[in-house]
C-alpha positions as CSV (number, residue, x, y, z in Angstrom):
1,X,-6.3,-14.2,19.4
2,X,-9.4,-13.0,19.0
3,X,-12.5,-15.0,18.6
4,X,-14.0,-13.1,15.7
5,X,-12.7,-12.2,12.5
6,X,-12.2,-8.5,12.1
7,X,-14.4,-7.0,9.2
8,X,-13.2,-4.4,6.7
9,X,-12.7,-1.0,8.1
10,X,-15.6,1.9,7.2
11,X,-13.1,3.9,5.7
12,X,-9.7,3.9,3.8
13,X,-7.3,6.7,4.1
14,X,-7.2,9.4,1.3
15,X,-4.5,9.3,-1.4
16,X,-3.0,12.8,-0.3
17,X,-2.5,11.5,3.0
18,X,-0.9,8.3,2.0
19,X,1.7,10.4,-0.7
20,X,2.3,12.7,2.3
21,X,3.0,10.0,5.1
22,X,4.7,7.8,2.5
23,X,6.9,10.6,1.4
24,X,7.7,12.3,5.0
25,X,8.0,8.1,6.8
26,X,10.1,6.7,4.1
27,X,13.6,5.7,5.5
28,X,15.5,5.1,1.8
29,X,13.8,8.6,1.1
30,X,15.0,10.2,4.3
31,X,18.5,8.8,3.8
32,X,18.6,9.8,0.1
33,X,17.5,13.1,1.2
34,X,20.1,13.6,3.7
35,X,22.3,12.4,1.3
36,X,21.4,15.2,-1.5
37,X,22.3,17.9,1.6
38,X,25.7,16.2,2.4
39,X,26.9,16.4,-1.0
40,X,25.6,19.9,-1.3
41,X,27.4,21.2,1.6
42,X,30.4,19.3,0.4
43,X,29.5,21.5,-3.0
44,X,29.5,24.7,-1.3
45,X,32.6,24.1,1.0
46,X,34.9,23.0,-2.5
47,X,34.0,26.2,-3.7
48,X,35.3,27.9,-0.8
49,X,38.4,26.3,-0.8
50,X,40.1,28.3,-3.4
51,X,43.3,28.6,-1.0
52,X,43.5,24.7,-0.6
53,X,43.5,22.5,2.6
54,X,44.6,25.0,5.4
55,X,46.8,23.4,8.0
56,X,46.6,25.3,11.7
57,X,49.1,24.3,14.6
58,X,51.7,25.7,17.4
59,X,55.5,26.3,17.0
60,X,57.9,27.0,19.4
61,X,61.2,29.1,18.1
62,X,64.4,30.8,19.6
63,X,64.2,34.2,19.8
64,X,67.1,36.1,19.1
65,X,67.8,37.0,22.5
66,X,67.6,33.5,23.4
67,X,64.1,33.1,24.7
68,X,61.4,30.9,23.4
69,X,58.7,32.4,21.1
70,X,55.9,29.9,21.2
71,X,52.8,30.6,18.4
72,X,50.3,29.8,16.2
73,X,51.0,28.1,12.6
74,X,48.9,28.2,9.3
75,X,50.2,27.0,6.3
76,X,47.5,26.8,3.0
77,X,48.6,25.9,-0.6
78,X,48.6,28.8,-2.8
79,X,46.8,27.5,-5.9
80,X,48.8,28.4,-9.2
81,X,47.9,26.3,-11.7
82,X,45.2,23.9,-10.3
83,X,42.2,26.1,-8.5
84,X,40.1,23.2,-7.5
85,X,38.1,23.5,-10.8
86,X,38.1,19.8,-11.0
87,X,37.1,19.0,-7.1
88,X,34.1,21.4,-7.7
89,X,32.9,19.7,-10.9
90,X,32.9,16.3,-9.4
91,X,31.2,17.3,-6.7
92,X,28.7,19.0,-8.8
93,X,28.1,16.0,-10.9
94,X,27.9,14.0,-7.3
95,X,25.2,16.4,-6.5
96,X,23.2,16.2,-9.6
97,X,23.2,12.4,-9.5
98,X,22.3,12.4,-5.8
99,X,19.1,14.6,-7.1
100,X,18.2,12.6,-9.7
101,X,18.6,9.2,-7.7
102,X,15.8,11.1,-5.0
103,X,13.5,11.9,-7.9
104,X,13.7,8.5,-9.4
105,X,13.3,7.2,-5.3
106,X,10.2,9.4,-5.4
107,X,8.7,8.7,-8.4
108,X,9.1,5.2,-7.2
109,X,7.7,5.9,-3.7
110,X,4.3,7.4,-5.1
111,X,4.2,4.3,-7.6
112,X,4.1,1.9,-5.2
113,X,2.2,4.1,-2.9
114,X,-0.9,4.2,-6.0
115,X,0.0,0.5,-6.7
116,X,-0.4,-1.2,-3.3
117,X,-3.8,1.5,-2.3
118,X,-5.3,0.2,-5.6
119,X,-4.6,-3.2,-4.6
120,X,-6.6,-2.6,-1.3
121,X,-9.6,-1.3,-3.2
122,X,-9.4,-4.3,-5.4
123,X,-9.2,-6.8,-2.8
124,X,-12.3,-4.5,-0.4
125,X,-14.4,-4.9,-3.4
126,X,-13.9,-8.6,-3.7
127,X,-14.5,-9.1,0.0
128,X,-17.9,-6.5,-0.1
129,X,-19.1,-8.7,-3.0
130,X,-19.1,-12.3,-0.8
131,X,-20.5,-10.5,1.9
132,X,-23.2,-8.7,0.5
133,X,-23.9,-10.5,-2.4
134,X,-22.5,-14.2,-2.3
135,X,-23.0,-15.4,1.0
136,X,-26.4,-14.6,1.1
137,X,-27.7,-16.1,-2.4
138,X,-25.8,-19.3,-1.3
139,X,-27.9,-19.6,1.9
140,X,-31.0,-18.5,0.5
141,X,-30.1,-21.5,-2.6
142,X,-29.4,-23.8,0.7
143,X,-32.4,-22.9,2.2
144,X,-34.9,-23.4,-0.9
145,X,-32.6,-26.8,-1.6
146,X,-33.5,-28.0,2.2
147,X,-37.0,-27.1,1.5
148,X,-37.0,-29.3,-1.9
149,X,-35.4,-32.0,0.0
150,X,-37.9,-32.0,2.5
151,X,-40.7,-32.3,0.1
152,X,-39.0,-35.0,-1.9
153,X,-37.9,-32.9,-4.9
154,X,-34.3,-33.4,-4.5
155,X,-31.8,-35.9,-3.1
156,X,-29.5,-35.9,-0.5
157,X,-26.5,-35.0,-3.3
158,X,-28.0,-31.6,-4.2
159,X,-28.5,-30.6,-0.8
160,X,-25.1,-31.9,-0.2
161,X,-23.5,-29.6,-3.1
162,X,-25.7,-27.0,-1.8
163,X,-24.1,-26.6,1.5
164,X,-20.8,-27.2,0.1
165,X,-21.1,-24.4,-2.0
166,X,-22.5,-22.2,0.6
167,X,-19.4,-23.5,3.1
168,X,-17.0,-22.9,0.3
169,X,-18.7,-19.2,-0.2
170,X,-17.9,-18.4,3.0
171,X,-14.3,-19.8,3.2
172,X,-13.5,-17.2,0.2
173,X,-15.0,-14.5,2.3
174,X,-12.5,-15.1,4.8
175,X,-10.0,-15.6,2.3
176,X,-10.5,-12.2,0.7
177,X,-11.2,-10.7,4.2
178,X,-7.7,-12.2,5.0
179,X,-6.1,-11.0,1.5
180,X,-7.2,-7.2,2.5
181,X,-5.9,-6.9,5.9
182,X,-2.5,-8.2,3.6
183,X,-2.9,-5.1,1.7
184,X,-3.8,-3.0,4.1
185,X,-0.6,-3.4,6.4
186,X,0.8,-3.6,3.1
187,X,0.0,-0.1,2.6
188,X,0.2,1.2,6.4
């Protein structure tokens, strides 16, 4: 563990290369994605198969001088009345679902993507704020408190609630700090 607290990065990464990781990394998008080509080579290979589900094997017959004739088989279903009109359509519909499930997964992908980098701005700001602004004013208000004190101004209570106030200042510092390396491996 290290001894110091880490402090916010100089930084953040652009949108366009967040959609871009976010959208190439993505497992449920990869998967969906792979799914989408499945289903349209499945597509493709029901429209070829306007002769049916081809069967290839060997058979072995007696020749009619009495040797054996050993060859190849292939027996396919010869479609009269049902040419695979229906196997093509459900795998169409199959296909256009698939695509719309990856859009929606998209869509949903660069939401969250927008949501969680917004987040980390938010929470940056917030932590920028007690650092630059915050911290300080509460130990300069400590300071000019002790300074009172000293000259008999002010009693121990105020400079007590001073420092408490400039302790509790910089235990939301670290509590912000903490809430944006959340969102930041939120967002990685």
């Amino acid at each position: 563990i290290r001894e110091e607290l880490q402090e916010i990065q100089i930084s953040e990464p652009s949108l366009e290369e967040l959609l871009s990781s976010g959208m190439s990394k993505r497992l449920d998008l990869l998967i969906a994605r792979k799914n989408v080509e499945a289903l349209n080579h499945a597509l493709s290979l029901n429209r070829l198969g306007v002769l049916g589900h081809p069967e290839v094997g060997i058979s072995t017959e007696k020749d009619v001088a009495g040797g054996r004739v050993t060859g190849p088989t292939v027996r396919t279903e010869v479609p009269i009345y049902d040419l695979g009109r229906t196997e093509v359509s459900r795998a169409g519909a199959q296909l256009k679902e698939a695509e719309f499930k990856l859009k929606a997964l998209e869509n949903d992908v660069r939401s969250e993507i927008k949501q969680k980098r917004d987040r980390l701005f938010a929470v940056r700001s917030l932590a920028e704020e007690y650092k630059d602004s915050v911290i300080p004013v509460r130990e300069k208000i400590t300071e000019e408190t002790q300074k009172h004190y000293n000259y008999m101004l002010l009693g121990n209570y105020d400079l007590i609630r001073a420092k408490q106030n400039e302790i509790l200042a910089g235990k939301e510092y670290i509590d912000s700090l903490k809430e944006y390396w959340i969102a930041r491996s939120d967002l990685e």
